[in-house]
N, C-alpha and C positions, 0 to 999 in steps of 0.2 A: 327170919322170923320162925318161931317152933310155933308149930301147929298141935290142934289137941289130937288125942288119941281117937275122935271119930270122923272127923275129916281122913287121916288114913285110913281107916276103916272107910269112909267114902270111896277115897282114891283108888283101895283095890278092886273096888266093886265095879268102877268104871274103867279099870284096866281089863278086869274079866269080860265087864258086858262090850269092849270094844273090840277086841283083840282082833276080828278078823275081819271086823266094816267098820269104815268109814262113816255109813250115814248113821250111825246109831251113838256118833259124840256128841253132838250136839242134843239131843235126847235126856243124855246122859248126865249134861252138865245142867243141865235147867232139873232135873227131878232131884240130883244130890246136892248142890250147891247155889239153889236159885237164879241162875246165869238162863233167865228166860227167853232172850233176847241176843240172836248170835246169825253173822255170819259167815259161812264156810267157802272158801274161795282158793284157787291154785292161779298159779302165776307162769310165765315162760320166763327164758332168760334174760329176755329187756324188764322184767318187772310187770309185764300185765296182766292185768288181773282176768281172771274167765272164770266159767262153771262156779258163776255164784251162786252159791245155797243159801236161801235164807231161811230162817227160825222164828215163827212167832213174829212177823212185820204184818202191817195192814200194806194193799196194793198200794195205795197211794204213794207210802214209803218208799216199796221198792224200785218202782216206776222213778222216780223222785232218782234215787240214789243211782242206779244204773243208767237214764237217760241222763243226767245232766252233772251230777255229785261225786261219782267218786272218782274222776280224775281230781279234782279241788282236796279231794280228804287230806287232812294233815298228817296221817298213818297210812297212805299209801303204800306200799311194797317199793317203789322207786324212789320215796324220798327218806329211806331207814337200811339202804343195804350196806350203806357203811357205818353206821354205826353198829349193825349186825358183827362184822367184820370181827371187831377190835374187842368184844365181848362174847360169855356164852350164856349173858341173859338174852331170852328170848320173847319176855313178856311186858309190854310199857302201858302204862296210862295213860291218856292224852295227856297231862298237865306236866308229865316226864319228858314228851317232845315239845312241847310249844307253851307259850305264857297266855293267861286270860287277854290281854293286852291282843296279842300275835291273833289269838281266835278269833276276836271278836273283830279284825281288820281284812279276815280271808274272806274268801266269798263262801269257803266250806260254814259259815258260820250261820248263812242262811239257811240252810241247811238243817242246819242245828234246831236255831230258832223255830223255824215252820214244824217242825215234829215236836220241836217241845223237848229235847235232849239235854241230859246236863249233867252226862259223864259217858265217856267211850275207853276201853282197854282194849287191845290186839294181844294174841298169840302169833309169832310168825314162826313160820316150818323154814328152815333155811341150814345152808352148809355155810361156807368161808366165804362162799364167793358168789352164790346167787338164795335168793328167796325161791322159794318154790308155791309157797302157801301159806295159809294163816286161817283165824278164829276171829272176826270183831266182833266185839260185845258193847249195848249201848245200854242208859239207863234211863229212866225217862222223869218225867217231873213228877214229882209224889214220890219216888224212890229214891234209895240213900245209894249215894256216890260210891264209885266201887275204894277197897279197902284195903291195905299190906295185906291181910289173910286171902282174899281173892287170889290179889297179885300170886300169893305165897303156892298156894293151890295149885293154880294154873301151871305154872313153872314146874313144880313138883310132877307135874303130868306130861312134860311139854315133851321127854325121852319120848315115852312114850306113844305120843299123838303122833311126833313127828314120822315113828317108823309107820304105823298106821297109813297115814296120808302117802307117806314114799310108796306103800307097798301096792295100796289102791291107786295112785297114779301110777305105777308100770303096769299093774295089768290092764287098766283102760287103756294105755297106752298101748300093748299088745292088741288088747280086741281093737282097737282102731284100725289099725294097722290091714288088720286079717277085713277089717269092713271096708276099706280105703281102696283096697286093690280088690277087692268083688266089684267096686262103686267102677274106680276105674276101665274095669274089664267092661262094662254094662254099659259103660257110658262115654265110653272117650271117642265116639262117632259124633255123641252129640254134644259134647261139653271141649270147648279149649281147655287146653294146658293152663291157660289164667285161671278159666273158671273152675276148676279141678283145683287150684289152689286154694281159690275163696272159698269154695266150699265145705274144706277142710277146717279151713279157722272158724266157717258158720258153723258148723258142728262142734267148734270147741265156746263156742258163744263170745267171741269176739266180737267187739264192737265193728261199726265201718269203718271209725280213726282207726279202732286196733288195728283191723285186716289193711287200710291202706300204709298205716308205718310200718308194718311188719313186711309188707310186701313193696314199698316204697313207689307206693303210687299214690294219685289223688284222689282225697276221697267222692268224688265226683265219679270218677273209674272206677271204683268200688261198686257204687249205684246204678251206675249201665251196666255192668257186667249181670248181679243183681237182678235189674229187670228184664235182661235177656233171660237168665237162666227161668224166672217169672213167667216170661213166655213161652219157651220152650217146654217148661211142663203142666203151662195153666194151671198156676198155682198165683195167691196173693202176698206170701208171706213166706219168713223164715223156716218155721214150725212146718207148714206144710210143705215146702222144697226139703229139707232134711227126711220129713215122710214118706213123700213119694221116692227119691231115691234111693233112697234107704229100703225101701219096702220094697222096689221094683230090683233092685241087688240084689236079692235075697229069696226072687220070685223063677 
């Protein structure tokens, strides 16, 4: 599809305002191409999804979608990496993966329904042979279904997003790294070898399924481990076990 002469005039503009962050795409796509509605997510090499960024959701939504919905999503990162494979489109519409029929039989459709949705596109960041990342974008009732020119847009950008997002995951990847082994030095009197694991994935905001397939334990032993490290630093939650040692690494 040819696009006009001010949608590339967009596109450069959001090639410049992105070129050396990450956080500032999604930004970018809602001021120039009305895409209000986005979220930004990286993936490991089994496909899961972490370090969701969301765009313009009410809590309700995100809560919704992260505690119970996006393993069900029909654009998941794990149910698209081979169709990734065999093409070097990178950008689909829901109605491109699955039929009205297929939605309305999933459980993602509750989903749907309870928001009030009634169009989703993904960008996915990916090589030949894993996903690393992606863009979804939703639309809601009273708004018009996304469009070929969307589609067309998006793709148009996608070179470029993709090196973006590759280049902001290695370096979070480095700072990790350099934080990982302070965390360790500081704490490996008080923390196992497990819990030094888990830790690592709660910093990358893995779920407890995540962290127990990833580590191929139950997720049962994910939550004792959990409420040991809870104890351990008299803490109640996530957010403040990543603070305290974090903050205490570094002290």
């Amino acid at each position: 599809m040819n696009l006009a002469k001010k949608d590339y005039q967009s596109i450069i503009n959001i090639i410049n305002q992105t070129h050396y962050d990450s956080n500032a795409i999604q930004s970018s796509l809602s001021k120039s191409f009305a895409l209000h509605h986005s979220l930004l997510w990286h993936a490991d090499t089994q496909g899961n999804m972490h370090n969701l960024k969301f765009y313009n959701f009410d809590d309700q939504m995100m809560f919704d979608y992260t505690e119970t919905h996006y393993t069900n999503d029909v654009m998941h990162p794990q149910k698209h990496l081979s169709k990734l494979a065999d093409t070097q489109e990178t950008v689909y519409r829901i109605k491109e993966v699955t039929t009205p029929g297929e939605l309305d039989k999933s459980l993602y459709n509750q989903f749907f329904e309870r928001h009030q949705i009634i169009d989703q596109m993904v960008m996915y960041f990916a090589t030949s042979t894993t996903i690393y990342g992606g863009i979804g974008f939703v639309r809601f009732k009273g708004d018009e279904p996304f469009t070929r020119r969307d589609k067309a847009i998006l793709q148009t950008l996608s070179v470029h997003l993709q090196h973006v997002v590759k280049n902001t995951l290695n370096t979070r990847k480095a700072e990790t790294k350099n934080t990982m082994i302070d965390t360790v030095a500081t704490h490996q009197a008080n923390l196992s070898n497990r819990e030094l694991e888990i830790f690592e994935l709660v910093t990358k905001g893995y779920s407890n399924q995540e962290i127990a397939d990833q580590l191929w334990i139950t997720i049962n032993t994910v939550k004792k481990h959990l409420r040991n490290m809870y104890e351990k630093y008299e803490v109640n939650s996530r957010t403040s076990l990543i603070y305290k040692l974090e903050g205490l690494s570094n002290t």
